[in-house]
LOTORNU-985270 format. One record per residue: x, y, z of N, C-alpha, C in turn; residue in three letters. Coordinates in steps of 0.001 Angstrom, whole numbers, padded with zeros to 6 digits, always signed. Atoms other than C-alpha are relative to their C-alpha. Layout:
% residues N
XYZXYZXYZALA/...
This chain:
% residues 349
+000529-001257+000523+200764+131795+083190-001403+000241+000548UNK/+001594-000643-000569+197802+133664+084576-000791+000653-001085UNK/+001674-000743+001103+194090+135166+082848-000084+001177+000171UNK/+000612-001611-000216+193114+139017+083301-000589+000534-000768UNK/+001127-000353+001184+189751+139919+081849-000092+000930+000722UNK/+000383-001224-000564+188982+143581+082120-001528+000347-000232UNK/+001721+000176-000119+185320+144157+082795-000192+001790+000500UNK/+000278-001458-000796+185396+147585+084342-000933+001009-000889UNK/+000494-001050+001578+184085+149841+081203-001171-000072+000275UNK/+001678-000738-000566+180535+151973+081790-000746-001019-001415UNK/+000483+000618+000927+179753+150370+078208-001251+001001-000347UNK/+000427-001174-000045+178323+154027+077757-001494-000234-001939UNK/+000685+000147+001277+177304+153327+073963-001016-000965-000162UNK/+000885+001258-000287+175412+149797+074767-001325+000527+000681UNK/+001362-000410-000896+172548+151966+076558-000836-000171-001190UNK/+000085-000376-000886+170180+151521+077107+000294-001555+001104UNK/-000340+001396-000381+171031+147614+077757+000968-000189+001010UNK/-001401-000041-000926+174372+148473+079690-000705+000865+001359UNK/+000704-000763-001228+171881+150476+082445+000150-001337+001141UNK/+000776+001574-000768+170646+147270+083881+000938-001434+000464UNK/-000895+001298-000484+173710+144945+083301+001327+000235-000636UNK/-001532-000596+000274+177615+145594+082580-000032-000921-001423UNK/-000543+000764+002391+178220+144926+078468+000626-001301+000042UNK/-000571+001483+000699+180261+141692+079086-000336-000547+000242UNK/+001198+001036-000326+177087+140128+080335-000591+000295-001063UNK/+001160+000502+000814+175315+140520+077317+000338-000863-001074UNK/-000045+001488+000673+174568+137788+075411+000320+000251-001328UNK/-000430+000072+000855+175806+136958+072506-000284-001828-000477UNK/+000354+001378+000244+174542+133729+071017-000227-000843+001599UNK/+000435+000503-001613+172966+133464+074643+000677-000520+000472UNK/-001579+000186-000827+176357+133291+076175+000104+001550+000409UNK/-000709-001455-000066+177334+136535+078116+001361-000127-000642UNK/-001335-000543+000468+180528+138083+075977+001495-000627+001246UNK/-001046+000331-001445+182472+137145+079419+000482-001340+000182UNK/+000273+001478+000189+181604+133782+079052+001518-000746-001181UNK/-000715+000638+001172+183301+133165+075417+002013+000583+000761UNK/-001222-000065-000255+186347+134852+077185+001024-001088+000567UNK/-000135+001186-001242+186795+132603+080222+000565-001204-000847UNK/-000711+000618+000676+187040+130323+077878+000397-000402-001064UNK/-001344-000307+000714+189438+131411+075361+000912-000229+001272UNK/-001493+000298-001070+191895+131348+078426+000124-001688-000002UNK/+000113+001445-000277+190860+127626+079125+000519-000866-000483UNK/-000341+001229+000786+191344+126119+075963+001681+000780-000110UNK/-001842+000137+000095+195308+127037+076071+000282+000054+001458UNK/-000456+000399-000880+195521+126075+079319-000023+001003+001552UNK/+000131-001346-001058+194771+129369+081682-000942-000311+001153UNK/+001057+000367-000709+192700+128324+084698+000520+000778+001046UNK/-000638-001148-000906+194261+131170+087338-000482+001560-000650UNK/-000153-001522+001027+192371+134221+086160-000422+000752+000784UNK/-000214-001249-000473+192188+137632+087501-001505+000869-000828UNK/+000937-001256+000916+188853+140153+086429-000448+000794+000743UNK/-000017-001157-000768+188802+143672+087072-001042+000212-000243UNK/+001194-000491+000306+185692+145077+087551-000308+001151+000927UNK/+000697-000976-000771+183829+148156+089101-000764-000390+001053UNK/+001302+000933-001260+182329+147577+092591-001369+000232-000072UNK/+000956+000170-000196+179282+147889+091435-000733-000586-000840UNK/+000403+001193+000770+179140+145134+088743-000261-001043+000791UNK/+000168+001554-001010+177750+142451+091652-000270-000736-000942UNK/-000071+000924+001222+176468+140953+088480+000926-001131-000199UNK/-001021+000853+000991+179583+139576+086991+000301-001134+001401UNK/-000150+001269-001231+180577+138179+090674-001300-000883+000340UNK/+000982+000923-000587+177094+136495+090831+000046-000575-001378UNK/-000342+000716+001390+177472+135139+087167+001049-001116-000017UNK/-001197+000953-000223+181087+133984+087727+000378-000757+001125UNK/-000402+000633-001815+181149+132770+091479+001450-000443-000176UNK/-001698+000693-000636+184353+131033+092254+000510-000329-001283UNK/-000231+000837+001239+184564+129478+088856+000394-000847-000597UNK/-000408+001616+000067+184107+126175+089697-000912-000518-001254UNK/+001078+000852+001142+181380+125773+086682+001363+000527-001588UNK/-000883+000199+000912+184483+126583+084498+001350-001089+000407UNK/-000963+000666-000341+186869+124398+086217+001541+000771+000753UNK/-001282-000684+000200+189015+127608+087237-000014+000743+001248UNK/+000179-001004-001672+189529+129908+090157+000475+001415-000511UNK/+000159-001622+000455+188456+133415+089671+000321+001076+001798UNK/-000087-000979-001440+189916+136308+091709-000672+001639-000784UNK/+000641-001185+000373+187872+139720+091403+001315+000541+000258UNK/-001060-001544-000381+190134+143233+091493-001179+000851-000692UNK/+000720-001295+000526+188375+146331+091774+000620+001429-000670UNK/-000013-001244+000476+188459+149275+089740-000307+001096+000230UNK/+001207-000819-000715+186836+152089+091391+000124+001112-000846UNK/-000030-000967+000894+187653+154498+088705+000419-000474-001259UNK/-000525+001014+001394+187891+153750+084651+000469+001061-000228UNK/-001626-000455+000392+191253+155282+084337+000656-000499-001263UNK/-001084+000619+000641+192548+152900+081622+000332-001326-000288UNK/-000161+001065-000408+193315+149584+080688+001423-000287+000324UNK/-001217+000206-000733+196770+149945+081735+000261+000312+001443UNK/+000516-000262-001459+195453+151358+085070-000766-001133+000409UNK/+000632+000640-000083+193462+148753+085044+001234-001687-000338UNK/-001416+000748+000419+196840+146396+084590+000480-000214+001757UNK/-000824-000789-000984+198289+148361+087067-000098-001049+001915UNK/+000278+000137-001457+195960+147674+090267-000004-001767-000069UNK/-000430+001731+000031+196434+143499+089228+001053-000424+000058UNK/-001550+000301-000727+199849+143859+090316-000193-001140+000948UNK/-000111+000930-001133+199117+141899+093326-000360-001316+000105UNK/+000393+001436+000628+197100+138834+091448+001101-000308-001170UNK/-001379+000197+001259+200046+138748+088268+000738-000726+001267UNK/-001210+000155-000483+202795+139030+091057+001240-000301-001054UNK/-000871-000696+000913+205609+138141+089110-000036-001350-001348UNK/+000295+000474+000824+203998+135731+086508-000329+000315-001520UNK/+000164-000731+001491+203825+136213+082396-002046-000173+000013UNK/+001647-000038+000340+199739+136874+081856-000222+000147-001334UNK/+000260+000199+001019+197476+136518+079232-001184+001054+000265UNK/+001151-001080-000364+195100+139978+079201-001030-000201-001294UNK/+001319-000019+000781+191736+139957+076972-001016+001406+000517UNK/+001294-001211-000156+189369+143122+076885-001093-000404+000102UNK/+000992+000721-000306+185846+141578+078243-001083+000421-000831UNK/+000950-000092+001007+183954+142964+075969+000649-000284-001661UNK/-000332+000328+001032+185860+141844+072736-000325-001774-000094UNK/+000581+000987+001138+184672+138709+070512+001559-000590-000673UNK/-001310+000088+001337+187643+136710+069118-000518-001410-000595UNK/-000434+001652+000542+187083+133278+066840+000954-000466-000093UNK/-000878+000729-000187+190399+132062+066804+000098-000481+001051UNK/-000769+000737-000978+192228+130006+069197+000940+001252+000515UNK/-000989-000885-000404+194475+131946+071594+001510-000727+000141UNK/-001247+000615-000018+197097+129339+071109+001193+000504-001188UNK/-000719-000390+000657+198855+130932+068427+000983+001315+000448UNK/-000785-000972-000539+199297+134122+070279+000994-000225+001285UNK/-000691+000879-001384+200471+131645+073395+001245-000073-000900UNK/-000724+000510+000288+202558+130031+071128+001773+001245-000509UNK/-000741-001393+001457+204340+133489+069210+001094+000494+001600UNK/-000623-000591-001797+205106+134831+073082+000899-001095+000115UNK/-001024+000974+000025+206885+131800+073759+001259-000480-000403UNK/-000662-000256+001006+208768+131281+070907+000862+000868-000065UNK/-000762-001541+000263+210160+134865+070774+000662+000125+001262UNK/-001242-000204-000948+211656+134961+074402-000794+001308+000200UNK/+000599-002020+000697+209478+138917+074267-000298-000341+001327UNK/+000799-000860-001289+208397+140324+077087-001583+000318-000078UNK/+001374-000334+000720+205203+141349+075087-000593-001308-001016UNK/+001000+000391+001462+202945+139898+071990-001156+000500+000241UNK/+001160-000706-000206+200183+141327+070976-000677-001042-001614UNK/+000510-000323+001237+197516+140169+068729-000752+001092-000978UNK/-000036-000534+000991+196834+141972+065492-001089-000701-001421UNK/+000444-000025+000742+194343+142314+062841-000594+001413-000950UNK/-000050-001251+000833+193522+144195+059814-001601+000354+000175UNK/+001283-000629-000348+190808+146435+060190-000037+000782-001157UNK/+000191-000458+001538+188811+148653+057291-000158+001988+000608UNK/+000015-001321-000653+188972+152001+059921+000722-000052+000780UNK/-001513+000048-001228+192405+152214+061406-000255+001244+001059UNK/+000189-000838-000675+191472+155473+063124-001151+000008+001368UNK/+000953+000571-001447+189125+153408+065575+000844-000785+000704UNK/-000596+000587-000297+191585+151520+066737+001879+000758+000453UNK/-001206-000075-000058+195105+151262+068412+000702-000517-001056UNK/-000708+000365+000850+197459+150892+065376+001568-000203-000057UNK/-001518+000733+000049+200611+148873+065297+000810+000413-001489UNK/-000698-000591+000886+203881+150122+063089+001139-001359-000320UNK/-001334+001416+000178+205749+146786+061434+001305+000407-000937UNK/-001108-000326+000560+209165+147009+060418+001096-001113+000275UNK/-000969+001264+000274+211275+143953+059155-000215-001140+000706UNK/+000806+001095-000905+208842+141838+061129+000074+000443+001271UNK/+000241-000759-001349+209253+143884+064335-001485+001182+000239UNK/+001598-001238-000269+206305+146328+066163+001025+000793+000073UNK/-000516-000865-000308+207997+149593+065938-000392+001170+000591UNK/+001019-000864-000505+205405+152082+067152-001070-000798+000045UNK/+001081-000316-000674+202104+152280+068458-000373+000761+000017UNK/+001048-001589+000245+199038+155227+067917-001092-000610+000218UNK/+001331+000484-000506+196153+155024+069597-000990+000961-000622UNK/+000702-000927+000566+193344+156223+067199+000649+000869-001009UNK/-000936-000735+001032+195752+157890+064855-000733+000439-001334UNK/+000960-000782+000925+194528+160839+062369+000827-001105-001458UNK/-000249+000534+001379+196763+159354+059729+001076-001202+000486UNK/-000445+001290-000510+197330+155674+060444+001138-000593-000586UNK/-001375+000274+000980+201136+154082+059574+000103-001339-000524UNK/-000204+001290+001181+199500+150734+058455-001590-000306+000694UNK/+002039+000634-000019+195401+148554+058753+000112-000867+001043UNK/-000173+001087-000847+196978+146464+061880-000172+000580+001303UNK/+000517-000469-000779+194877+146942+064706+000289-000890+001480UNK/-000167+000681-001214+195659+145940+068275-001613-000535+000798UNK/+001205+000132+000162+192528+143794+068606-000478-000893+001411UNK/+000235+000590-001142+192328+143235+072382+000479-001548+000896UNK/-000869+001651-000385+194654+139596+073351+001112+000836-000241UNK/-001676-000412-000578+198156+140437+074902+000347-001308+000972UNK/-000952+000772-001149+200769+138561+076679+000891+001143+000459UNK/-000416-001041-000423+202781+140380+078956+000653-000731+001157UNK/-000452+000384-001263+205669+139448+081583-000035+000993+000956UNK/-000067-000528-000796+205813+141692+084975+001206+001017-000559UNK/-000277-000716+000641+207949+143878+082518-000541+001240-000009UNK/+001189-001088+000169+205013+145931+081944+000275+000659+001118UNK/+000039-000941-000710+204631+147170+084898+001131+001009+000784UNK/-001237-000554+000311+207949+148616+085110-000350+001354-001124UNK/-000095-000960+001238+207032+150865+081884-001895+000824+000774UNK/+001074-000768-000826+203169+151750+083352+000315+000403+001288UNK/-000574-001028-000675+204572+153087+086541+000576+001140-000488UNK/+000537-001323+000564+205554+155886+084450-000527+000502-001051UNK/+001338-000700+000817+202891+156664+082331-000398+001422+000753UNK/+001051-001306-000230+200920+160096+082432-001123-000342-000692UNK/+001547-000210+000516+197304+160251+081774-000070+000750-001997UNK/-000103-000437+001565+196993+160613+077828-001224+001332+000107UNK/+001772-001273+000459+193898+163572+076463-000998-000151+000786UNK/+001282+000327-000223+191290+161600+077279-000114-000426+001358UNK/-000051+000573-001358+192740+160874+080747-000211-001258+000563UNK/-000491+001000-000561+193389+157642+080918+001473-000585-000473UNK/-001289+000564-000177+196539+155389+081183-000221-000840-001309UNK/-000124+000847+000692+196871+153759+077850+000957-001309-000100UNK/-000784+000724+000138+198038+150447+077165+001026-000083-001473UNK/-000577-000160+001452+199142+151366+073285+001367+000898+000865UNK/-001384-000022-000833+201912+153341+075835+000560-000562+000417UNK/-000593+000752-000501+202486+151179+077654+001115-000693-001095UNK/-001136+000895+001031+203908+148751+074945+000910+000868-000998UNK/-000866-001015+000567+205607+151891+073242+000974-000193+000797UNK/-000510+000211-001179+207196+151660+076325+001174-001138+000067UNK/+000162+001451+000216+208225+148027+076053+000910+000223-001292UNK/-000800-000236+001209+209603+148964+072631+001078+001039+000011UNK/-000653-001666-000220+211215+152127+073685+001304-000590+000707UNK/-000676+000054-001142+213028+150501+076560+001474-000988-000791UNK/-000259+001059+000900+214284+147795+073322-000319-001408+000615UNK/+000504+001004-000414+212582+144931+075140-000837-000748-001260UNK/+000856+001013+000932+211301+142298+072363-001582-000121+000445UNK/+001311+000084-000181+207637+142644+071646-000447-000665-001344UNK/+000436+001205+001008+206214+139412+069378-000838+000521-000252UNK/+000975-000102+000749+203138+139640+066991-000498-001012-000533UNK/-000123+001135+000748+201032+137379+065711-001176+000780-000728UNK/+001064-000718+000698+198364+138599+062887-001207-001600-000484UNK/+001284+001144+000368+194814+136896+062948-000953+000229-001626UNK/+000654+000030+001070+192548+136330+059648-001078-000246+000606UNK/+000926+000330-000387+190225+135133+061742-001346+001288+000402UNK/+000981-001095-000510+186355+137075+062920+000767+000565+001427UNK/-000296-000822-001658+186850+139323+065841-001099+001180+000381UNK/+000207-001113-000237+184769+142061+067151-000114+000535+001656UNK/+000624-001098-001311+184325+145042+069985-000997-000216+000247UNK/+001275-000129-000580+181102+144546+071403-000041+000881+000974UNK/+000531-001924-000995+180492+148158+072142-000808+000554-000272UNK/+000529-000515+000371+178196+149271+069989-001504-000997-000563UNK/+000904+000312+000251+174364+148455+069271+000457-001510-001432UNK/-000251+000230+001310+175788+147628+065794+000985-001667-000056UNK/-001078+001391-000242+178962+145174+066806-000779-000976+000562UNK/+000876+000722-000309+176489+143668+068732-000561-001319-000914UNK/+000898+000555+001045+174125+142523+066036+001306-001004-000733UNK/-001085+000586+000451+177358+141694+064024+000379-001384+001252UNK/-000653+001062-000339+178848+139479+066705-001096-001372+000438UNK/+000987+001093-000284+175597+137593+067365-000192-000697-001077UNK/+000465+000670+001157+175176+136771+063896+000891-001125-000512UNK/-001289+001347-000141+178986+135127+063393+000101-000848+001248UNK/-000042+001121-001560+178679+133539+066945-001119-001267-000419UNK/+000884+000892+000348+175220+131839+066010+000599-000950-001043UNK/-001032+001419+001262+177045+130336+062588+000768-000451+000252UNK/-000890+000974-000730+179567+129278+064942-000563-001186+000653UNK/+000122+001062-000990+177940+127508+067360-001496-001057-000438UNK/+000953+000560+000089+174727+126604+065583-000199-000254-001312UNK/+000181+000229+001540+175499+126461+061691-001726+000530-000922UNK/+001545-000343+000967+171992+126506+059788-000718-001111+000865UNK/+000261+000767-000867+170653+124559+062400-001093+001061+000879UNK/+001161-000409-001141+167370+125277+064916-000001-000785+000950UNK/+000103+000440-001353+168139+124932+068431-000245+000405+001130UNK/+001010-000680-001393+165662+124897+071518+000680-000912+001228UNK/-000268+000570-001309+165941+124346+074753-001268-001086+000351UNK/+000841+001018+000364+164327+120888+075749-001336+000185+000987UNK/+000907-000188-001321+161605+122998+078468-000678+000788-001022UNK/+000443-001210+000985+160415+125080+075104-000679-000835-000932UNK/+000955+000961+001251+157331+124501+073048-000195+000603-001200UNK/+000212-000336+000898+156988+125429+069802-001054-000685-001233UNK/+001636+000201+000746+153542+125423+067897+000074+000692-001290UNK/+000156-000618+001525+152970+125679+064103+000876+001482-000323UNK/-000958-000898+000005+156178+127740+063822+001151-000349-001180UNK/-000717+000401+000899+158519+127882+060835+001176+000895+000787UNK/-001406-000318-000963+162298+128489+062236+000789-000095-001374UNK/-001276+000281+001195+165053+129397+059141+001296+000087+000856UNK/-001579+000185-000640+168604+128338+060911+000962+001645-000357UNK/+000049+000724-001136+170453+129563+062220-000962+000967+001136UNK/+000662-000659-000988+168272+130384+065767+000307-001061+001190UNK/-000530+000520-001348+169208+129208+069201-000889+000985+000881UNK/+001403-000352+000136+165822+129289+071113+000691-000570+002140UNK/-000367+000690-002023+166823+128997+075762-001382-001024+000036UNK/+001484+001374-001016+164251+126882+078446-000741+001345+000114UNK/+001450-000175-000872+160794+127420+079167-000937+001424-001011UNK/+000812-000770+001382+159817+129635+075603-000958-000966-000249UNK/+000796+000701+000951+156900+128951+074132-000461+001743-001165UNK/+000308-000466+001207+156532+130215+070617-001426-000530-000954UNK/+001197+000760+001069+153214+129709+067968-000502+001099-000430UNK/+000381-000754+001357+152269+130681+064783+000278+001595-000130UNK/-000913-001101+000263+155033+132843+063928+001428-000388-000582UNK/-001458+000154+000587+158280+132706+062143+000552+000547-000033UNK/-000487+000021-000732+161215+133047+063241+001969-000175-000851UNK/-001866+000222+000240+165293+133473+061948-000375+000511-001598UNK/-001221+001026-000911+167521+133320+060424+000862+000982+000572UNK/-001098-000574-000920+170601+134910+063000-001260+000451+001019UNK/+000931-000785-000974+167892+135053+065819+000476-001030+001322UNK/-000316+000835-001292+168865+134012+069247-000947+000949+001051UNK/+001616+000053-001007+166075+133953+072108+000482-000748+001299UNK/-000351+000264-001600+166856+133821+076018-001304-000606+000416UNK/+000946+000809-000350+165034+131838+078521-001236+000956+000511UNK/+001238-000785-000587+161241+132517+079475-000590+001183-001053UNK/+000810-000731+000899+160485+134128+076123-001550-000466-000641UNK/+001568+000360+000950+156795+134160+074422-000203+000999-001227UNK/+000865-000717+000861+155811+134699+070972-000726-000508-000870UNK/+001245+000158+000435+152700+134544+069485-000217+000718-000644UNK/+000684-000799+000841+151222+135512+066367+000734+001189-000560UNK/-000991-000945-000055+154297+137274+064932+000056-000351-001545UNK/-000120+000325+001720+154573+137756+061038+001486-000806-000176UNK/-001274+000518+000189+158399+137112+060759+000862+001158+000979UNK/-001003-000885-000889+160790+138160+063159+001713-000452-000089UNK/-001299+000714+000577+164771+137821+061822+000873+000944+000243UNK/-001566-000157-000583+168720+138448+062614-000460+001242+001333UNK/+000292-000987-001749+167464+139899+066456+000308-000702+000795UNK/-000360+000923-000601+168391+139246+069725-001426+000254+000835UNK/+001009+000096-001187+165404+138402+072586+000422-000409+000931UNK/-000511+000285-001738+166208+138869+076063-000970-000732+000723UNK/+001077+000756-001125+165151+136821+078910-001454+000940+000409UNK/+001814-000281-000866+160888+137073+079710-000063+001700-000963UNK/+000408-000918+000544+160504+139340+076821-001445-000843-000516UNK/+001489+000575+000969+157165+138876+074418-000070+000988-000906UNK/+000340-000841+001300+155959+139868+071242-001331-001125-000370UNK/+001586+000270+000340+152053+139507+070584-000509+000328-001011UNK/+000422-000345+000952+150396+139767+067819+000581+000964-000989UNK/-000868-001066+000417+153038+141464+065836-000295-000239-001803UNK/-000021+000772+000872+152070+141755+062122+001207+000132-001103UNK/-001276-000407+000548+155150+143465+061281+000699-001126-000296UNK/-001618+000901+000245+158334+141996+059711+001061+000849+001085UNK/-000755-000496-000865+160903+142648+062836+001446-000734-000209UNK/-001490+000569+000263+164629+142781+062081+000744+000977+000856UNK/-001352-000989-000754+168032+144141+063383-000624+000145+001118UNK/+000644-000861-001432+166164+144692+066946+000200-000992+001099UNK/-000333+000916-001158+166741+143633+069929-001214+000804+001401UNK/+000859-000359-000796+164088+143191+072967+000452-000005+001399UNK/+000021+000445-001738+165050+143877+076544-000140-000914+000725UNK/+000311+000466-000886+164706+142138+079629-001420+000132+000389UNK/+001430-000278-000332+160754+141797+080501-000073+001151-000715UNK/+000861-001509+000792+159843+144022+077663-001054-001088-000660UNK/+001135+000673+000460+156807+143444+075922-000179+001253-000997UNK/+000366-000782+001374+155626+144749+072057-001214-001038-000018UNK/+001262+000772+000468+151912+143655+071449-000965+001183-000712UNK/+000805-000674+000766+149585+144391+068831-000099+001324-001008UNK/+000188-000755+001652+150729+145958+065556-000055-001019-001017UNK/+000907+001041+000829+148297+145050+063183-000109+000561-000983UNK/-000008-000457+001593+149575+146599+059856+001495-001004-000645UNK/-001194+000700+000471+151925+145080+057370+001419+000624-000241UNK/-000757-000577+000306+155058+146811+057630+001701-000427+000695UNK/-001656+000437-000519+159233+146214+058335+000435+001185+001245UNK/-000834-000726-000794+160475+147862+061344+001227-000516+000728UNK/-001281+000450-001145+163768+147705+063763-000665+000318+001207UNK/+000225-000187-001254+162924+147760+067153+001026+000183+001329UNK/-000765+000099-001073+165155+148804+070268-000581+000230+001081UNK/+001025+000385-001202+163430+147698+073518+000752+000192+001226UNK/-000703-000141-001128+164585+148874+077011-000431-001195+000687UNK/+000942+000893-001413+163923+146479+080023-000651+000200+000254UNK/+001016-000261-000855+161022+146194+081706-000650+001207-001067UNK/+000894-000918+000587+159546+148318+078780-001581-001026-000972UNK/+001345+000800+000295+155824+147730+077439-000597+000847-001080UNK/+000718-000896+001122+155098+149005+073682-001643-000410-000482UNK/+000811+000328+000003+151231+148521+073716-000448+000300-000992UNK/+000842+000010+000897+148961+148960+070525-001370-000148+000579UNK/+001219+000631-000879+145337+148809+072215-000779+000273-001229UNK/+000575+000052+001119+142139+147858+070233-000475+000882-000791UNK/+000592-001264+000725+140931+151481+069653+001323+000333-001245UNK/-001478-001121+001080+144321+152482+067467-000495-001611-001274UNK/+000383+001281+001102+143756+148589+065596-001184+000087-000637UNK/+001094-000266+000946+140428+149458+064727+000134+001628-001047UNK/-000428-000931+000798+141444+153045+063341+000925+000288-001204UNK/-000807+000460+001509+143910+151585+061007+001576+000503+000249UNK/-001716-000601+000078+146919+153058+062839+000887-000845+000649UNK/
């Protein structure tokens, strides 16, 4: 069985962070999102993987090289237009060939194991499986229709949803598929859906398995999912626990778990968590409390006397010198520089 992570997506809503670097590079418990994918395939055995991307994510190919630091061999496919993720299926005809795959959306978050949904595909003899979870806004989501333990429909976004079971990005899929996406038409929004596709798949009466997770999951599309998936990732990987990198100094600094701190930070007299994760080459100094944020690589925060939450700091951004006592959020572009100079500190503003 083969991997196929789809990476292609503008990641339109992630601005201004998605300008500078494609959404399934951003970090997430200082792991790019791409990262935790890779390996989800791994641990059930996937080391043949396939990721589509836009030719002008060089990024992800200078991130992932060959993907000998995963043990695996990565083949790019380009996208040159975001058509779809069944268009985006489509042009990986030639890496599949005529093997069953295991597809993942590169910007989705899953905590489970993908061995269950391995296992369900298997089991069933299906052509398909999809995993499935309940969601609390079916109308954001592709929504699955169960009937006597079968998928019977599929609605992508649906005004009035026919159950809370959301198609939550993990598919299996034999060279079936593409049999049913060859004829597709472009849905509204003009692209090739895959919630057709597997209509498709069901339509044709081809067995399509299910398996339903309890487990966390999220989209990392939005500012918001973001925050969310950094906060369950950190209690994954770092419990209530404070962990630095061993090139990082930290001076008269109180740290509440969990926080996961890269190389070559130095932090003092400032405090710090809890859900705060901090890339390499950060500095901060003289910071009242700064908590559940993320800090990008060679940011800083100076003399901050604020309480700073929910915010996240760019790439080489810099916030120095607010010198009142007050709670703000902060959203920091790259390479941006929010200054305070001493005339506004002496005026009281």
């Amino acid at each position: 069985m083969k991997g196929l992570i789809l990476c292609a997506g503008r990641g339109t809503r992630l601005h201004p962070f998605s300008y500078s670097q494609p959404k399934t590079l951003l970090p997430v418990a200082n792991h790019p999102v791409l990262h935790y994918c890779i390996r989800k395939l791994i641990e059930v055995g996937i080391r043949d993987i396939g990721i589509v991307i836009n030719p002008t994510q060089t990024q992800i190919v200078e991130y992932v090289g060959d993907g000998s630091r995963y043990q695996a061999t990565i083949t790019f496919i380009e996208q040159t237009k975001p058509l779809g993720i069944a268009h985006a299926v489509k042009i990986a005809r030639p890496f599949i060939q005529e093997e069953p795959f295991l597809l993942l959306l590169g910007d989705n978050l899953l905590m489970d194991s993908l061995h269950q949904l391995h296992q369900t595909f298997l089991a069933a003899s299906a052509e398909g499986a999809l995993l499935l979870g309940e969601v609390d806004r079916p109308q954001d989501y592709g929504i699955a229709e169960i009937c006597d333990g079968r998928i019977v429909s599929l609605e992508e976004k649906p005004v009035a949803p026919k159950s809370r079971l959301a198609v939550i990005g993990a598919y299996v899929f034999t060279p079936a598929i593409f049999e049913v996406i060859h004829t597709l038409k472009p849905s509204g929004r003009g692209e090739y859906e895959i919630t057709h596709a597997i209509q498709g798949l069901v339509d044709k009466g081809y067995p399509v398995a299910h398996t339903v997770t309890d487990g966390l999951y999220s989209d990392v599309g939005t500012i918001e999912r973001w925050f969310e998936a950094n906060r369950w990732m950190l209690a994954e990987e770092v419990g209530d626990r404070v962990k630095a990198g061993t090139t990082s100094v930290l001076r008269n600094c109180e740290c509440i778990g969990p926080v996961l701190i890269g190389e070559h930070c130095r932090l003092e007299n400032c405090r710090i968590g809890p859900y705060v994760s901090i890339q390499d080459g950060v500095e901060v100094k003289n910071c009242r409390w700064i908590r559940e944020s993320i800090l990008l690589e060679n940011s800083s925060l100076i003399d901050v006397e604020w309480i700073v939450e929910d915010s996240v700091f760019g790439r080489s951004s810099h916030l120095i010198g607010l010198h009142t006592s007050k709670t703000g959020v902060f959203i920091v572009s790259d390479k941006s520089t929010i200054l305070f100079p001493t005339e506004q500190k002496k005026a009281g503003t």
